[in-house]
C-alpha positions in Angstrom: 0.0 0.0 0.0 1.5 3.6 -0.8 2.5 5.9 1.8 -0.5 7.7 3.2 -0.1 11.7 2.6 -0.1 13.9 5.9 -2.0 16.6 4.3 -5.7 14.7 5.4 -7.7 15.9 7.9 -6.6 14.6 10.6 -2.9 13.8 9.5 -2.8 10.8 9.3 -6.6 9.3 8.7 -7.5 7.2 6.5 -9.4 6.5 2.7 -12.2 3.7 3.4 -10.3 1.8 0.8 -7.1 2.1 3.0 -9.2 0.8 6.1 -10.2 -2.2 3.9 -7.2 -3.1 2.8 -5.5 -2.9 6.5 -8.6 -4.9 7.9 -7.5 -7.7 5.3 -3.9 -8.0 6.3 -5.0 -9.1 9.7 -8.0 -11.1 8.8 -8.1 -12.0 5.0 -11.1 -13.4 5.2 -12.7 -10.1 6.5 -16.1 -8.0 4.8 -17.5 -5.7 5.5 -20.8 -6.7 4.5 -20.9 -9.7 6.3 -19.5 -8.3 9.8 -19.0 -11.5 12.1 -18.1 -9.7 15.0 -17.1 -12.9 17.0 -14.1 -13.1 15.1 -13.0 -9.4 16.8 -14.5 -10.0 20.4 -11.1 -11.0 21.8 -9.3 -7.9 20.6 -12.0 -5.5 22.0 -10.1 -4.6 25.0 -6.7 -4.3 23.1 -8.4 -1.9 21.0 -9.6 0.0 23.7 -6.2 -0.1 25.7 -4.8 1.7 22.1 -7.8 4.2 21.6 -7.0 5.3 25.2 -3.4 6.2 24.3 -4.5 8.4 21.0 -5.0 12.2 21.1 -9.0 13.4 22.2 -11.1 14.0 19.0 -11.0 16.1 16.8 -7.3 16.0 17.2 -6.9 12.1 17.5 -6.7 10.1 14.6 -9.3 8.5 14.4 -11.1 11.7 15.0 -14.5 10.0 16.5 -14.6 9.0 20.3 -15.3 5.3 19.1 -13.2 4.3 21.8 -15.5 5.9 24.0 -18.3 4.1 22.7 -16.9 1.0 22.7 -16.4 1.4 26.7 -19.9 2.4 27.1 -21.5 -0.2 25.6 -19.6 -3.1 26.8 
């Protein structure tokens, strides 16, 4: 995958395409329009251990609170 530019807003973020194609380097077997969110329950709270360490939104990347919602649903 090419280098992603820093001139996005935020630095950084990402082109869906991008997101995809990151997705599929850890689970090659992964779409998005059949979501099997078993397969990503044991790497919820690693996620969240890594969404605690970015920058607050807007500033973060990614630039939603998702972390946030993640914590308030579980």
């Amino acid at each position: 995958m090419p280098a992603r530019p820093v001139d996005r807003d935020p630095p950084g973020a990402l082109l869906p395409t991008e997101g995809c194609d990151l997705l599929r380097e850890q689970d090659p077997a992964w779409d998005k329009t059949a979501l099997d969110f078993d397969r990503f329950r044991n790497r919820i709270d690693d996620a969240l251990r890594r969404a605690e360490q970015l920058d607050a939104p807007p500033e973060g990347n990614p630039s939603t609170g998702v972390g946030e919602i993640i914590a308030a649903l579980r």
